[in-house]
C-alpha positions as CSV (number, residue, x, y, z in Angstrom):
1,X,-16.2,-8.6,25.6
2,X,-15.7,-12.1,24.6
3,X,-13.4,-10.8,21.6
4,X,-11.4,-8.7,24.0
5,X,-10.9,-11.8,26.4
6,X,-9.8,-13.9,23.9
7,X,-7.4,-10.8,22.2
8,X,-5.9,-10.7,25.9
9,X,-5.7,-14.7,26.6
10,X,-3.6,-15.2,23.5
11,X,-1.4,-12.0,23.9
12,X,-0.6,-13.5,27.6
13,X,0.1,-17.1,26.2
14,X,2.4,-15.5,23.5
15,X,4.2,-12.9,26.3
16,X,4.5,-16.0,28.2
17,X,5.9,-18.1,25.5
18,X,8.8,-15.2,24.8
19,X,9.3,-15.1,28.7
20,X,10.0,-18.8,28.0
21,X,12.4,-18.5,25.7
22,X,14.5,-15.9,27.5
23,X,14.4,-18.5,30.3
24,X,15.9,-21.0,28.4
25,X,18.4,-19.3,26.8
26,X,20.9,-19.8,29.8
27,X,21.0,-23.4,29.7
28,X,22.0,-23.6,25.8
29,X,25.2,-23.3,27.4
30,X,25.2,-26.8,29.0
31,X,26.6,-25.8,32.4
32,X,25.8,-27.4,35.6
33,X,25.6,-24.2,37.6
34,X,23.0,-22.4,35.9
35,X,19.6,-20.9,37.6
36,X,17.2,-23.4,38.4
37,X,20.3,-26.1,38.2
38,X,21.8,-25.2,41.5
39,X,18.9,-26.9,43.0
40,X,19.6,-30.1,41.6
41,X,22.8,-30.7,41.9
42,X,22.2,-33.8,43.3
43,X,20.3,-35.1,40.4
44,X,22.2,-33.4,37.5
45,X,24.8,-36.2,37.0
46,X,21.9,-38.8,36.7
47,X,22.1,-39.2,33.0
48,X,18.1,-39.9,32.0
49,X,17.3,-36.7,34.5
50,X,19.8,-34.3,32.4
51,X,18.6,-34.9,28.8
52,X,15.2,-35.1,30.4
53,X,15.5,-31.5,32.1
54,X,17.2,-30.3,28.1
55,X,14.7,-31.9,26.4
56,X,11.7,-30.4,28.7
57,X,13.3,-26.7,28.4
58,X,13.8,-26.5,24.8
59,X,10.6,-27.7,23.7
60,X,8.2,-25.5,25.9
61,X,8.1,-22.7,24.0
62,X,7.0,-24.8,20.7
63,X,4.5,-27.2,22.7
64,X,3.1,-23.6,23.8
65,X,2.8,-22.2,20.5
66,X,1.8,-25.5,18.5
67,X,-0.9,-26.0,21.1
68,X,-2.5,-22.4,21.0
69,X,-2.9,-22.7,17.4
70,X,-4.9,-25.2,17.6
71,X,-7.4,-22.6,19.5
72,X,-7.6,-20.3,16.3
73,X,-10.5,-20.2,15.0
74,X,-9.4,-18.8,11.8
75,X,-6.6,-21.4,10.7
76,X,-9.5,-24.1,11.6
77,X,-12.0,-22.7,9.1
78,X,-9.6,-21.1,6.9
79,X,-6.4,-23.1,6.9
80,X,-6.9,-26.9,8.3
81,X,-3.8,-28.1,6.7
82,X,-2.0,-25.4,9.1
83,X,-4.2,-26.6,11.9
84,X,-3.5,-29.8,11.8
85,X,0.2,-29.6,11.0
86,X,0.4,-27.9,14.1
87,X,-1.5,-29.9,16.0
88,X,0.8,-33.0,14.9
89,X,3.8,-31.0,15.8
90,X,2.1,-30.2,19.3
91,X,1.0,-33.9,20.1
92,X,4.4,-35.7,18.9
93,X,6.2,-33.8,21.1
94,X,3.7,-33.5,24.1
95,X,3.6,-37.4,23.4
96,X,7.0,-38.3,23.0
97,X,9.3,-35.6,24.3
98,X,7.9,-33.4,26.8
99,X,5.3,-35.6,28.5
100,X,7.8,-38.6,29.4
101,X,10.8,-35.9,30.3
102,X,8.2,-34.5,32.6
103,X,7.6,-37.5,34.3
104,X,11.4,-38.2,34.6
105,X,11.6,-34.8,36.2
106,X,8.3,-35.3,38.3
107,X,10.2,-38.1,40.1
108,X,13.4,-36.4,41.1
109,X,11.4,-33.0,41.6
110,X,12.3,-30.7,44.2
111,X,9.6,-30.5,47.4
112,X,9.0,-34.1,48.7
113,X,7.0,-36.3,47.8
114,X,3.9,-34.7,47.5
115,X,5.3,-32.5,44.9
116,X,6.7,-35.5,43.2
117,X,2.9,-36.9,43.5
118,X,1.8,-34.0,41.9
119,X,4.3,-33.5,38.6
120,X,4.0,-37.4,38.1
121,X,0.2,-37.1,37.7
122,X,0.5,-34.3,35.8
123,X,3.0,-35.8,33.2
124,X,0.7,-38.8,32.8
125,X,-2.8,-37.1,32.5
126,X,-1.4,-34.5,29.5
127,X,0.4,-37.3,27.7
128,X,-2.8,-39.7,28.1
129,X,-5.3,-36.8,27.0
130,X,-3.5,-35.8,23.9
131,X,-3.3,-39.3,23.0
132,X,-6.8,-39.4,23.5
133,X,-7.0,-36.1,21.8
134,X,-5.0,-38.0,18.1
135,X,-7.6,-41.1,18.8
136,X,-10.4,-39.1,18.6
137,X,-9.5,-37.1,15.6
138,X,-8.9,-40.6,13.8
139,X,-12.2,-41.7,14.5
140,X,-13.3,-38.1,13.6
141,X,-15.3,-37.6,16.9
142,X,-14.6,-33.5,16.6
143,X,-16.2,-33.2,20.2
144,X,-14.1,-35.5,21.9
145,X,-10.7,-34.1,20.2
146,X,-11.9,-30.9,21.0
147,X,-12.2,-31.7,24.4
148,X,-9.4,-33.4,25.2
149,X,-7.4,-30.8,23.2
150,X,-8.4,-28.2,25.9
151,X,-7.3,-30.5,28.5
152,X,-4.0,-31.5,27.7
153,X,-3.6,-27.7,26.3
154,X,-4.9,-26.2,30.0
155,X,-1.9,-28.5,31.5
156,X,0.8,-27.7,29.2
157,X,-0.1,-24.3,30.4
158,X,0.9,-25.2,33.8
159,X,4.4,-24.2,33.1
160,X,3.5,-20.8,32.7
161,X,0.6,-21.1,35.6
162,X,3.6,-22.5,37.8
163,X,5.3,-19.8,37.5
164,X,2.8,-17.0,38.2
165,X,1.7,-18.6,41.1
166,X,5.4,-18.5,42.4
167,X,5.8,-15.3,41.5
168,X,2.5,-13.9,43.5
169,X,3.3,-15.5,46.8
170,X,6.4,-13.8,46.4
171,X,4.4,-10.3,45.7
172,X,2.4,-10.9,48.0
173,X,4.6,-12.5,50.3
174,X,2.5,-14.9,51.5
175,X,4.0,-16.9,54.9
176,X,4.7,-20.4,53.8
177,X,7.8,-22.2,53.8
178,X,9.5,-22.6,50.9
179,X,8.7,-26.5,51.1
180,X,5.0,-25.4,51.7
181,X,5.1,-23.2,49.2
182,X,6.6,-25.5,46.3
183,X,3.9,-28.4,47.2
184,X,0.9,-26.4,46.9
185,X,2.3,-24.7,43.6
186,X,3.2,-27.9,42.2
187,X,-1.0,-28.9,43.0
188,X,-2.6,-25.6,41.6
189,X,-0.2,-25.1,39.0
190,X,-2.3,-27.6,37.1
191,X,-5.4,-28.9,38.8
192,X,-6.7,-25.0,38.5
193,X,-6.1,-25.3,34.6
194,X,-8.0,-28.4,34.4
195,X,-11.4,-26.5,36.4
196,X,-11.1,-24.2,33.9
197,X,-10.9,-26.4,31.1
198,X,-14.0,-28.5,32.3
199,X,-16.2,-24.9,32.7
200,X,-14.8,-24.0,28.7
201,X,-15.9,-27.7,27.7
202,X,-19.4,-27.2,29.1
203,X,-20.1,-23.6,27.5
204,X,-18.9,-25.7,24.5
205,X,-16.8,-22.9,23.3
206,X,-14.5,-24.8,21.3
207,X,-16.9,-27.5,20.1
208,X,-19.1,-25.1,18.5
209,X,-16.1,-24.0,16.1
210,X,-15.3,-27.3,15.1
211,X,-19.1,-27.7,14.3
212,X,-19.2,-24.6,12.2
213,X,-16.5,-26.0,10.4
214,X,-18.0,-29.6,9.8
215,X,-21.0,-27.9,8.6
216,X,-19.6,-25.2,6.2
């Protein structure tokens, strides 16, 4: 059961990646009017908020795939130098591209300022974890870089959680404003992820692989 879970957690994250991808492909062409664009409109001259919003788009899709290798149990024990090459490719851009561009856009982001609240603490916590994450792996405390890795990992998969809550009150059409609605997306987009995370950390579930691997 455990092996099917996992089978169907990674086939999500990688359906999701490619559903990312197709999402960003409209914006290569660097207009103003494009999808999510025509909200922000008011924002999209603002020079640090444009590259920020390019930036943010273009690397999802490799902060998604970096990051979920570095839940593969068979490239820790099998092939470390791909683990970790991946796992420096995931935390130099989580720490230097698409954490601070998230902020940037937390600030200006649509909803109030609740949902500004929200992305802002967001941006912080998964740039401050996976630099906590790189710290702990330099002082080779495996538990602690395990555990932050399944942190900051559970909130760069807020993008994808974001979007699936959107897309169910829409299913379901749930009555909430469309302010309403943003604000309490923008809160369990990410704060869900992180529950999760904390229950996976206590079952120790990807501890225990770093453990086999110390000890083999």
């Amino acid at each position: 059961m455990r092996l099917i879970l996992r089978i169907a957690a990674v086939a999500a994250i990688l359906y999701a990646s490619w559903l990312m991808v197709l999402l960003s492909l409209p914006y290569i062409s660097f207009e103003p009017y494009v999808d999510f664009l025509f909200t922000k409109q008011l924002v999209y001259k603002i020079h640090h908020w444009r590259w920020s919003f390019y930036i943010h788009v273009f690397v999802s899709t490799a902060v998604l795939v970096a990051g979920l290798f570095q839940f593969s149990r068979l490239l820790l024990q099998r092939f470390p130098k791909v683990h970790r090459a991946a796992g420096y490719v995931y935390a130099v851009t989580v720490i230097a591209l698409s954490g601070p561009s998230g902020l940037v856009m937390g600030y200006y982001a649509n909803g109030g300022v609740w949902a500004k609240i929200s992305f802002m603490i967001l941006a912080v916590l998964w740039i401050g974890f996976t630099i906590a994450a790189m710290y702990a792996i330099y002082r080779k405390d495996w538990k602690k870089h395990a555990d932050m890795m399944t942190r900051s990992y559970a909130l760069t998969l807020s993008a994808v959680t974001l979007r699936f809550y959107a897309y169910m009150i829409d299913v379901l059409d749930i009555s909430l404003s469309p302010r309403a609605a943003y604000i309490w997306i923008a809160w369990l987009s990410w704060t869900l992820n992180l529950i999760l995370a904390e229950y996976l950390i206590r079952r120790r579930v990807f501890t225990s692989w770093r453990a086999e691997r110390i000890s083999a």
